[in-house]
C-alpha positions as CSV (number, residue, x, y, z in Angstrom):
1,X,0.0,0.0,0.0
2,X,2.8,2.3,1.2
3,X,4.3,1.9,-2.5
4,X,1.1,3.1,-4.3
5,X,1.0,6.3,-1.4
6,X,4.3,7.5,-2.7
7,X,3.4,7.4,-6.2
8,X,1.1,10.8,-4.9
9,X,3.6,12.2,-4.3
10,X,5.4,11.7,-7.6
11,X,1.8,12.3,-9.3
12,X,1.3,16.2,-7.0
13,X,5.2,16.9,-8.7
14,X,4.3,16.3,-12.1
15,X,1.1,18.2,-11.7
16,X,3.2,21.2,-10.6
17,X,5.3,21.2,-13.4
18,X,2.8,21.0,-15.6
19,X,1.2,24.1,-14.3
20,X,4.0,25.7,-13.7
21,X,3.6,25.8,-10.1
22,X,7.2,24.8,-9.7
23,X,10.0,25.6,-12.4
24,X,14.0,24.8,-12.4
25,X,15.5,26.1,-9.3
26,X,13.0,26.5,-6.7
27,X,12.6,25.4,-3.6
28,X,10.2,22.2,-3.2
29,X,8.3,22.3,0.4
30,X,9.5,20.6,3.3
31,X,8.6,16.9,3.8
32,X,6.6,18.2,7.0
33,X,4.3,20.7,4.8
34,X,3.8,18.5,2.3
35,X,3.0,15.4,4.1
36,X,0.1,17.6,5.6
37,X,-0.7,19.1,2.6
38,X,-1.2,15.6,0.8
39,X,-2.7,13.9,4.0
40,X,0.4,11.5,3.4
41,X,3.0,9.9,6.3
42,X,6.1,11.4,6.5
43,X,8.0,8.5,5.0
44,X,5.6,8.0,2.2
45,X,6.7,11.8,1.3
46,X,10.6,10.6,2.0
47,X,10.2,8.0,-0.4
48,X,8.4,10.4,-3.0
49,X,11.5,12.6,-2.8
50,X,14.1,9.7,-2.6
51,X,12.1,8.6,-6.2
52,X,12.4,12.1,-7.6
53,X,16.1,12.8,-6.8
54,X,17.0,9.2,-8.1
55,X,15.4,10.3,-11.5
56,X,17.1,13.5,-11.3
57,X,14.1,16.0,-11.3
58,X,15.4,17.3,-7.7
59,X,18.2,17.2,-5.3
60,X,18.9,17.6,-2.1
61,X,21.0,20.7,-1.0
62,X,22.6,20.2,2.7
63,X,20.6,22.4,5.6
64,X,18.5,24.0,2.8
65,X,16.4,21.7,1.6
66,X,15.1,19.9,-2.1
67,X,15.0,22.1,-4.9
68,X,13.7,21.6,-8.7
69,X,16.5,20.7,-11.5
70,X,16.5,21.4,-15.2
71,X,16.0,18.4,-17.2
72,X,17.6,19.1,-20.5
73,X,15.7,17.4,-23.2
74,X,18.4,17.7,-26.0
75,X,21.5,15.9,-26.2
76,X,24.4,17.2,-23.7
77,X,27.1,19.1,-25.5
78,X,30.8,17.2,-25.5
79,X,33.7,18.4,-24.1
80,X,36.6,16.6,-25.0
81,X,40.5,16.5,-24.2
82,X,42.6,18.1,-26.2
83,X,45.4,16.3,-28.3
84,X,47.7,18.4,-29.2
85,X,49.5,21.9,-27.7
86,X,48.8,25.1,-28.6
87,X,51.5,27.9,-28.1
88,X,49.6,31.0,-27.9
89,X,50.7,34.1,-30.1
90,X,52.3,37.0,-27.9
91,X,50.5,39.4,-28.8
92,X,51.2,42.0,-25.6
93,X,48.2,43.5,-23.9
94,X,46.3,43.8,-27.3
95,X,44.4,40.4,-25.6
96,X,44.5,41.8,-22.2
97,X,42.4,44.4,-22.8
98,X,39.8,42.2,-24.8
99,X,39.6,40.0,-21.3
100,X,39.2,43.0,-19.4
101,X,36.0,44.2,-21.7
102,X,34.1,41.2,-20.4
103,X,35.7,41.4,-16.7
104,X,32.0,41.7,-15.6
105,X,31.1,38.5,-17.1
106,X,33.2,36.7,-14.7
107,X,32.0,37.5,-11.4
108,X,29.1,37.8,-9.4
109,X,26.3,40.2,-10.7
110,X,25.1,40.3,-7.0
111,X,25.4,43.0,-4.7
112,X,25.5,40.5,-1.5
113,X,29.4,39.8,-1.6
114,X,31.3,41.6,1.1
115,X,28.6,44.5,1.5
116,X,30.0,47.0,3.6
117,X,28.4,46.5,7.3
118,X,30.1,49.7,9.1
119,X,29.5,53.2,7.7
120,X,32.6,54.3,9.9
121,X,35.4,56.5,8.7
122,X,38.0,54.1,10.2
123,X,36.4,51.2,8.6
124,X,37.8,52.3,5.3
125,X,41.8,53.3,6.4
126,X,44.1,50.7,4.9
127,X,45.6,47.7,6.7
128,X,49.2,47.5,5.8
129,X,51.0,43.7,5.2
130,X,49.2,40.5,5.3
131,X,45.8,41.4,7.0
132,X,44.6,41.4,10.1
133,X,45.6,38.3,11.9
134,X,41.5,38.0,13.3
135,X,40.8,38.1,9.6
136,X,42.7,35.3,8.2
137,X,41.9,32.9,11.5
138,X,38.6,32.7,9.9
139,X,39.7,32.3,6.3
140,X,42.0,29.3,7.7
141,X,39.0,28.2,8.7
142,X,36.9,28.3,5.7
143,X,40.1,26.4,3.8
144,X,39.7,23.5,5.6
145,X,36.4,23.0,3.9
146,X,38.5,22.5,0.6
147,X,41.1,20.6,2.5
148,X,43.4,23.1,2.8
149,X,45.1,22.8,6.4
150,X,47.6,25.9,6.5
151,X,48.1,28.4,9.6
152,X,47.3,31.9,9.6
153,X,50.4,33.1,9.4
154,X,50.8,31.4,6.1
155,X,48.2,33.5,4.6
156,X,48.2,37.1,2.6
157,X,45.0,39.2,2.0
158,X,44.7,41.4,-0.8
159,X,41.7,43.0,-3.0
160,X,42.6,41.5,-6.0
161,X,43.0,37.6,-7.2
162,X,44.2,38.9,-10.6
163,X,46.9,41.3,-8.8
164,X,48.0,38.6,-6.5
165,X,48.6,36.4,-9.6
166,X,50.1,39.3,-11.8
167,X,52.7,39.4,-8.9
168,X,53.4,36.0,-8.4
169,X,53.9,35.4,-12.5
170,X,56.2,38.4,-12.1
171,X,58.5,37.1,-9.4
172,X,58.5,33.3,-10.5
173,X,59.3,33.8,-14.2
174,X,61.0,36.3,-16.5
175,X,60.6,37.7,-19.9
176,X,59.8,35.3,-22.4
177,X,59.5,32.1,-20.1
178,X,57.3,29.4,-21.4
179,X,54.2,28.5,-19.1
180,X,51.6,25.8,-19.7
181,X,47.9,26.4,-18.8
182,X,45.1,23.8,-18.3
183,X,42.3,25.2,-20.6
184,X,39.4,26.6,-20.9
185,X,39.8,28.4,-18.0
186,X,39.1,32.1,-16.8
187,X,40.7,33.7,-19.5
188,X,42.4,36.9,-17.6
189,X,45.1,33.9,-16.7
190,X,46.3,33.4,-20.6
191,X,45.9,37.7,-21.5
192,X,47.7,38.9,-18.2
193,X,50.5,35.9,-18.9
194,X,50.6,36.9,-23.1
195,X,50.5,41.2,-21.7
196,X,53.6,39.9,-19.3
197,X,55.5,39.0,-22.1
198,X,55.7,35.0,-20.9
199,X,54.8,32.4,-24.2
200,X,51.3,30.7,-23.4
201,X,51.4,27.1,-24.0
202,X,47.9,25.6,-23.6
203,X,46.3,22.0,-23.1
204,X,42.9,21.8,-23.1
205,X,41.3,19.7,-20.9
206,X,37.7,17.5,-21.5
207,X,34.9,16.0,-19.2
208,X,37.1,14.0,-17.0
209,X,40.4,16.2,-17.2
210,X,43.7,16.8,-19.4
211,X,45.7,13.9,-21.3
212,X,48.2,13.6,-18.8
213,X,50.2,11.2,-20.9
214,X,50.6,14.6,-23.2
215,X,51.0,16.7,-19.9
216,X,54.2,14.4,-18.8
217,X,55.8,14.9,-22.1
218,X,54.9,18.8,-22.7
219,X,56.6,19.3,-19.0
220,X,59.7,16.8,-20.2
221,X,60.6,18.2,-23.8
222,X,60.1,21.5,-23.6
223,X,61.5,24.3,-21.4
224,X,58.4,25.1,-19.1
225,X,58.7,27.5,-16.2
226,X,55.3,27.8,-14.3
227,X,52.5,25.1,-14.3
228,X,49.0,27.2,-14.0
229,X,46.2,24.9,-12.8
230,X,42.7,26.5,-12.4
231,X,40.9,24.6,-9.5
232,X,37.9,23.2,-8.8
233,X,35.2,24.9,-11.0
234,X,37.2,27.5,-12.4
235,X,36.6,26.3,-15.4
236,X,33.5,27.6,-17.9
237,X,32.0,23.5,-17.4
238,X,32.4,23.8,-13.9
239,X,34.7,20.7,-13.7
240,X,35.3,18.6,-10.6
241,X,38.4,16.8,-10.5
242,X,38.9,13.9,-9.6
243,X,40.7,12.8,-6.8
244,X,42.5,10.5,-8.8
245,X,43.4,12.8,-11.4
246,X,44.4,14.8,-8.4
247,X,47.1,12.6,-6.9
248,X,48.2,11.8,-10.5
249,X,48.8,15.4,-11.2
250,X,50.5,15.9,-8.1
251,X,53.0,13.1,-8.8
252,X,53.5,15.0,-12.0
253,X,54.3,18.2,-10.1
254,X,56.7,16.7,-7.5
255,X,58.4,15.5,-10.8
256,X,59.0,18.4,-12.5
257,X,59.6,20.3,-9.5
258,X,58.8,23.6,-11.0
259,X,56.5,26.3,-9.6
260,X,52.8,26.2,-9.5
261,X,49.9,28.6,-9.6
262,X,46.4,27.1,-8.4
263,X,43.9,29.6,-9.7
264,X,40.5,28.6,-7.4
265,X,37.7,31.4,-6.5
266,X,34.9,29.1,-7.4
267,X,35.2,26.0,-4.9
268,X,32.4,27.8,-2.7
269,X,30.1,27.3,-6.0
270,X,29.4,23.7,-6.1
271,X,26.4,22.1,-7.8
272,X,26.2,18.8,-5.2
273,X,26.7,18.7,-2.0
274,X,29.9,16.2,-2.1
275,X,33.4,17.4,0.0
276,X,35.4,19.3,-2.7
277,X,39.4,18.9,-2.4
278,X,42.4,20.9,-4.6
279,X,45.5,20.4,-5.6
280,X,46.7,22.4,-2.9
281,X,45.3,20.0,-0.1
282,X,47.1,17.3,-1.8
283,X,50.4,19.5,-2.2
284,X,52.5,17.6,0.8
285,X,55.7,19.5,-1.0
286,X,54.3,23.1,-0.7
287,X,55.0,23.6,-4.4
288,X,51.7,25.5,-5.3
289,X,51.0,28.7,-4.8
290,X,47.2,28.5,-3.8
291,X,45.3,32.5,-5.0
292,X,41.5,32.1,-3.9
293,X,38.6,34.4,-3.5
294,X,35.4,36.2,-4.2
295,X,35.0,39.0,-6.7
296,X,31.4,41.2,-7.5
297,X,30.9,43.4,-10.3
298,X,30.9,46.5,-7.1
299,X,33.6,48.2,-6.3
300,X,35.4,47.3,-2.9
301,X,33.3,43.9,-3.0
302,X,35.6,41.7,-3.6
303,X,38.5,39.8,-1.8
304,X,41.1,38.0,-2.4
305,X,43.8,35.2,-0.3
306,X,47.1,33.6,-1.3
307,X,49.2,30.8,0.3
308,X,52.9,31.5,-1.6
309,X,53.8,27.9,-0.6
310,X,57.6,27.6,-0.8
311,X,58.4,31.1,-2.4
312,X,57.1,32.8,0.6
313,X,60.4,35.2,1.0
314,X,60.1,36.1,-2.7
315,X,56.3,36.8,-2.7
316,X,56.5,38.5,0.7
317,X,58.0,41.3,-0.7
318,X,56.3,41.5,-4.2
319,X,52.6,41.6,-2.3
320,X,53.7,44.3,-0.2
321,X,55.1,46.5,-2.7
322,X,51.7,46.3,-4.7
323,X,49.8,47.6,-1.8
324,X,47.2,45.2,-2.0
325,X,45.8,45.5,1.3
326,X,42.3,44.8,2.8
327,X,40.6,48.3,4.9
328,X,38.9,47.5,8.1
329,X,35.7,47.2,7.0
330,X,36.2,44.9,3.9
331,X,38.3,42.4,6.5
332,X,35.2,42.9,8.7
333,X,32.6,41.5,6.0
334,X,34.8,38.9,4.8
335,X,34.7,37.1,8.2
336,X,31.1,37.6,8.8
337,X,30.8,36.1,5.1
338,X,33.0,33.6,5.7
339,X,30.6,32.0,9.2
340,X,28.3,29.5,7.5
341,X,25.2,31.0,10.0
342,X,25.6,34.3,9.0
343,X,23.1,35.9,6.8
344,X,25.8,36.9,4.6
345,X,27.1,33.7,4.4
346,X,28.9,32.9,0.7
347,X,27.8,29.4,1.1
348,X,24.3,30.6,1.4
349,X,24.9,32.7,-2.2
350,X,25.9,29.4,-3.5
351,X,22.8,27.5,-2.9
352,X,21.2,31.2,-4.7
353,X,23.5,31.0,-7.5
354,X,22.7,27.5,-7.9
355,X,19.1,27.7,-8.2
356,X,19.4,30.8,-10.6
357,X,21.7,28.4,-12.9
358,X,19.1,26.0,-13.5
359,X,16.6,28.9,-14.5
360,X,18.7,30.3,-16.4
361,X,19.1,26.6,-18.2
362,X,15.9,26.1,-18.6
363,X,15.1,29.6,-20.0
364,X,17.2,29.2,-22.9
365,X,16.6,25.7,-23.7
366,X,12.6,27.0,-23.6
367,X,14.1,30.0,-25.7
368,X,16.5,28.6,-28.3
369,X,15.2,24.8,-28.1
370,X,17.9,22.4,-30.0
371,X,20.1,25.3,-31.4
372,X,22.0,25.0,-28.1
373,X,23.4,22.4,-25.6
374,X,25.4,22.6,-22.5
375,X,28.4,21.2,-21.2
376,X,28.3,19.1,-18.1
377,X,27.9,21.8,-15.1
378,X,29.1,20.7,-11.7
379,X,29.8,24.3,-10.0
380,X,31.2,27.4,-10.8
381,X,30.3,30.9,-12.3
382,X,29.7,30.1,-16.0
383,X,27.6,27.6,-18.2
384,X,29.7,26.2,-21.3
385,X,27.1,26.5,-24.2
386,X,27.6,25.5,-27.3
387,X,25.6,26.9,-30.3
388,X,24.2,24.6,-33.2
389,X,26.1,26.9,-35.4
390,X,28.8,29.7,-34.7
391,X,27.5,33.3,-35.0
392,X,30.0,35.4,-37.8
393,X,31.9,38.2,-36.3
394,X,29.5,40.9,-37.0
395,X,26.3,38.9,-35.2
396,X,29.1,38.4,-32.3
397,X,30.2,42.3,-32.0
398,X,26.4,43.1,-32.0
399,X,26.0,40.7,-29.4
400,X,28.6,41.9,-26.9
401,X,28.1,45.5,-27.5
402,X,24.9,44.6,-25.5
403,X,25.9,42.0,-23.3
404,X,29.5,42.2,-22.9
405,X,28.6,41.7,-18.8
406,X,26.6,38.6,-19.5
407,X,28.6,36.6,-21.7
408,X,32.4,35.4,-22.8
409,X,33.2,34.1,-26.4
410,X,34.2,30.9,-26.3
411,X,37.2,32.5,-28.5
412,X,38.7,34.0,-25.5
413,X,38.3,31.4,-23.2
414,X,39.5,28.1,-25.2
415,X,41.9,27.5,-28.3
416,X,40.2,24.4,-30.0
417,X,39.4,24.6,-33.3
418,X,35.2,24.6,-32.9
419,X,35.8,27.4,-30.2
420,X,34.1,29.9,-31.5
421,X,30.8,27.8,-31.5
422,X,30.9,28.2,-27.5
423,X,30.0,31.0,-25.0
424,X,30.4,30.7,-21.5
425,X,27.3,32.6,-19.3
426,X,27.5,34.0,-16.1
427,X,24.7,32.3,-14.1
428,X,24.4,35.0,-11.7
429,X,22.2,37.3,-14.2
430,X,19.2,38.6,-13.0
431,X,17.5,38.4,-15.8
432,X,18.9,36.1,-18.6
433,X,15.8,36.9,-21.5
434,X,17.1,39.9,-22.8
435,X,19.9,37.8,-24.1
436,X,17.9,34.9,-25.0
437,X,15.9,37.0,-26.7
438,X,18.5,38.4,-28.8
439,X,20.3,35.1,-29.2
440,X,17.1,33.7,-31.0
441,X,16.8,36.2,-33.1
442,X,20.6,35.7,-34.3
443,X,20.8,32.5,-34.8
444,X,17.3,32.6,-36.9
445,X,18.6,35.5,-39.3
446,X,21.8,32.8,-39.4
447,X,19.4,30.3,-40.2
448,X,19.9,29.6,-43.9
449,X,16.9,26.9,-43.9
450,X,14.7,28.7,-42.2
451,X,12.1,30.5,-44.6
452,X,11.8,34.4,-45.1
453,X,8.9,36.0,-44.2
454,X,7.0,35.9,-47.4
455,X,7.5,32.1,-48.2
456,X,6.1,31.8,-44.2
457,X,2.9,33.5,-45.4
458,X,2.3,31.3,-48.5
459,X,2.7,28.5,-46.5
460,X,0.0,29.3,-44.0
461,X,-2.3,30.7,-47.2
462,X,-2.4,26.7,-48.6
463,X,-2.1,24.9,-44.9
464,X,-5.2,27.2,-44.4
465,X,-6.4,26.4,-47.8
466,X,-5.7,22.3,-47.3
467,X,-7.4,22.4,-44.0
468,X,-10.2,23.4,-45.5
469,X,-10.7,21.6,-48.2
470,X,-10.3,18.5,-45.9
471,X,-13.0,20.0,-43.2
472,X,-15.5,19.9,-46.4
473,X,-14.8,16.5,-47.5
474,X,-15.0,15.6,-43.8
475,X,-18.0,16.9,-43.6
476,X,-19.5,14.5,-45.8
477,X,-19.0,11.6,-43.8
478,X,-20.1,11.3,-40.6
479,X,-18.1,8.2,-38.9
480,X,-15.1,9.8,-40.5
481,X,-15.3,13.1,-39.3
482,X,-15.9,11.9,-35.8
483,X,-12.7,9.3,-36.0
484,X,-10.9,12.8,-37.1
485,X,-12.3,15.1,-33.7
486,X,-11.0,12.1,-32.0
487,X,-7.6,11.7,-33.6
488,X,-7.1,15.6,-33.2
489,X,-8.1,15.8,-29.3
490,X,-5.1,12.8,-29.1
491,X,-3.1,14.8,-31.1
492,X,-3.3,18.3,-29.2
493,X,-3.6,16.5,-25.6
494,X,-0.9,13.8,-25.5
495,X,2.5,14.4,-23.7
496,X,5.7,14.3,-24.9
497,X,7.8,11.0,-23.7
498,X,8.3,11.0,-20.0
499,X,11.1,8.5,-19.1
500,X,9.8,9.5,-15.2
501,X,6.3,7.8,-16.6
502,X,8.2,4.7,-17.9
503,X,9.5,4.2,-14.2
504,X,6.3,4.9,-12.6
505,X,4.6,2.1,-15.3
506,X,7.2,-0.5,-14.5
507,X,7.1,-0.1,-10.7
508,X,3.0,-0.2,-10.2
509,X,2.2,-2.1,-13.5
């Protein structure tokens, strides 16, 4: 009996979706509420929800409840390793400045991150050095969540990840020094390292990670100098690593015994709920220089922390020089957002920017149906889509002049050959139609199949014309006609395929 309860609940779901009740990225109620809603035990609604997030149409998020996924109904789009090397042209800070015009794109359109809590005159006077030791206690703290053990001491603060990595590429190479980059990644890494002078060498990595067999014998035959390794969900797909491919690459490291830069402000943006873990927790040699963080598109809202691992005498001096420092009131919010029960909490914004990512999802599959497809997302600030076909450069420069905050071309972010059919998008939008809009209207003008205007209108004048002609011959016969209402109503009402229905079927006959 219990078994034939819970399909209710499955049934009250599907209902809601239907009506639109509940949509990609909301909240579902609590198993309390809804077992007094439905009249239902509390384990007949457990074993509802246990159904529904083994089918994928909702998941669990830790102390905040079940929320509604986006079911893509095309086929995912592919991401795959890279075979071969590709040595980027230096081509000074001509690239840096394209990266810069979409700087917006790559953080968080929110105003939440490090709001200023204090309205104090002393709150915004500089804090010379490393930070206030108070400060980076709590951002120990917040490491360990990533696996990170490391004492306070250890740490610098600074308002800028991109400074603190500008500095550490500075100090740790010279003019002209080859460096190898995992890619796609956040593309300020490649532009500031091509505006620095240093030769870009790229490998780009796929669904599960790099070809490390091609890795081992880039890092053995060729003179590199810095290993740059964007962490976990730092890049467009929001890729988690494997631990596996973790220890692996930190064999690899200990190997070539060079210098490494870990690249990671997205770990706090996962999609599941599983422990993450970084190179750097794995990094028993204290080769990797770890720069982590949170960045919004305001001014004094973001924040940024660096563990210079090994090369702690020659970064000491190159962070202080920049004058990178934290005021009192930016240290201030970056504890409070750093507490996990504080209103401001950045792991509260994640469970937000998740949620927003699969409306965003679902709005331009509704929008742009099979003319797009998105890469495996596990976490971070960007959705890898791929278009059906790749808009020309005057469709693309129309595009950005508008939504140069929203989007990336895929151009800037990876070197493959189909790159330019990709465009990574900033989940944290507000309001994603505007773009979907204008997307749609691209990519039909791009269209050559699709029919003009004209030839639309001809085509309606003899479907209207056909139907008719075939209403008047209907009307003729009776049995007919009625066999036709009945075939239409089947036609009009009958949903699409529902693999959740299939289940439902083979579990209750």
């Amino acid at each position: 009996m219990a078994d034939f309860l819970y399909k209710g609940v499955v049934d009250w779901f599907l209902g809601q979706m239907s009506q639109d009740a509940l949509v990609a990225g909301d909240r579902m109620p609590s198993l309390r509420a809804l077992s007094k809603q439905l009249g239902l035990s509390l384990n007949t609604i457990i074993h509802g929800y246990e159904l529904l997030s083994e089918e994928g149409w909702i998941e669990s998020r830790p102390k905040s409840g079940y929320f509604v996924c986006h079911r893509s109904g095309n086929k995912p789009a592919l991401l795959l390793a890279g075979e071969s090397l590709h040595t980027l042209p230096g081509q000074g800070t001509q690239t840096a400045w394209a990266s810069l015009a979409h700087h917006m794109a790559l953080v968080d359109q929110g105003d939440v991150l490090l709001s200023p809590i204090s309205s104090s005159d002393d709150s915004f006077l500089p804090v010379l050095g490393k930070g206030h030791l108070a400060t980076r206690d709590q951002v120990s703290e917040y490491l360990k969540s990533v696996s990170i053990k490391t004492h306070a001491a250890k740490l610098w603060l600074g308002n800028s990840p991109l400074a603190m990595f500008t500095q550490s590429v500075q100090t740790l190479t010279q003019r002209g020094d080859q460096v190898l980059v995992l890619s796609p990644c956040d593309p300020r890494i490649t532009t500031t390292l091509q505006s620095l002078g240093r030769q870009v060498v790229t490998l780009s990595a796929g669904e599960r990670g790099v070809d490390l067999d091609l890795a081992i014998t880039c890092l053995r035959e060729q003179p590199i100098r810095l290993l740059v390794l964007p962490g976990q969900f730092s890049f467009p797909t929001g890729q988690l690593i494997s631990n596996l491919s973790l220890r692996r690459w930190i064999a690899i490291i200990e190997e070539a015994a060079l210098p490494v830069i870990e690249w990671d402000l997205c770990s706090h943006l996962a999609y599941r709920s599983s422990p993450m873990m970084t190179y750097k927790s794995l990094d028993t040699a204290d080769q990797i220089v770890y720069i982590g963080g949170v960045e919004s598109q305001t001014s004094g809202r973001s924040a940024a922390w660096c563990l210079p691992a090994r090369y702690h005498d020659e970064l000491d001096g190159a962070f202080l020089g920049a004058d990178m420092a934290l005021n009192e009131g930016q240290q201030a919010t970056l504890c409070d957002a750093l507490q996990l029960n504080s209103k401001r909490s950045i792991t509260r914004r994640a469970r937000d920017v998740w949620a927003n990512a699969e409306r965003i999802k679902s709005h331009l599959e509704t929008r742009l149906g099979d003319r797009v497809s998105f890469a495996a997302s596990k976490g971070g600030m960007a959705l890898w889509m791929r278009l059906s076909s790749p808009l020309d450069s005057t469709k693309m420069t129309t595009l950005l002049g508008t939504f140069r905050h929203a989007i990336v071309p895929g151009t800037l972010v990876s070197h493959e050959k189909d790159a330019n059919h990709w465009l990574a998008v900033n989940v944290t939008l507000n309001d994603v139609e505007p773009l979907a809009k204008a997307l749609a209207e691209h990519l039909k003008i791009q269209d050559a199949n699709a029919p003009a205007s004209d030839e639309l209108d001809e085509a309606e004048t003899i479907a209207e014309s056909a139907l008719k002609s075939a209403v008047q011959s209907d009307l003729a016969a009776e049995p007919v006609a009625e066999k036709t209402k009945k075939a239409s109503r089947q036609i009009t009402t009958e949903p699409l395929y529902n693999p959740m229905l299939d289940l439902i079927s083979h579990d209750f006959g």
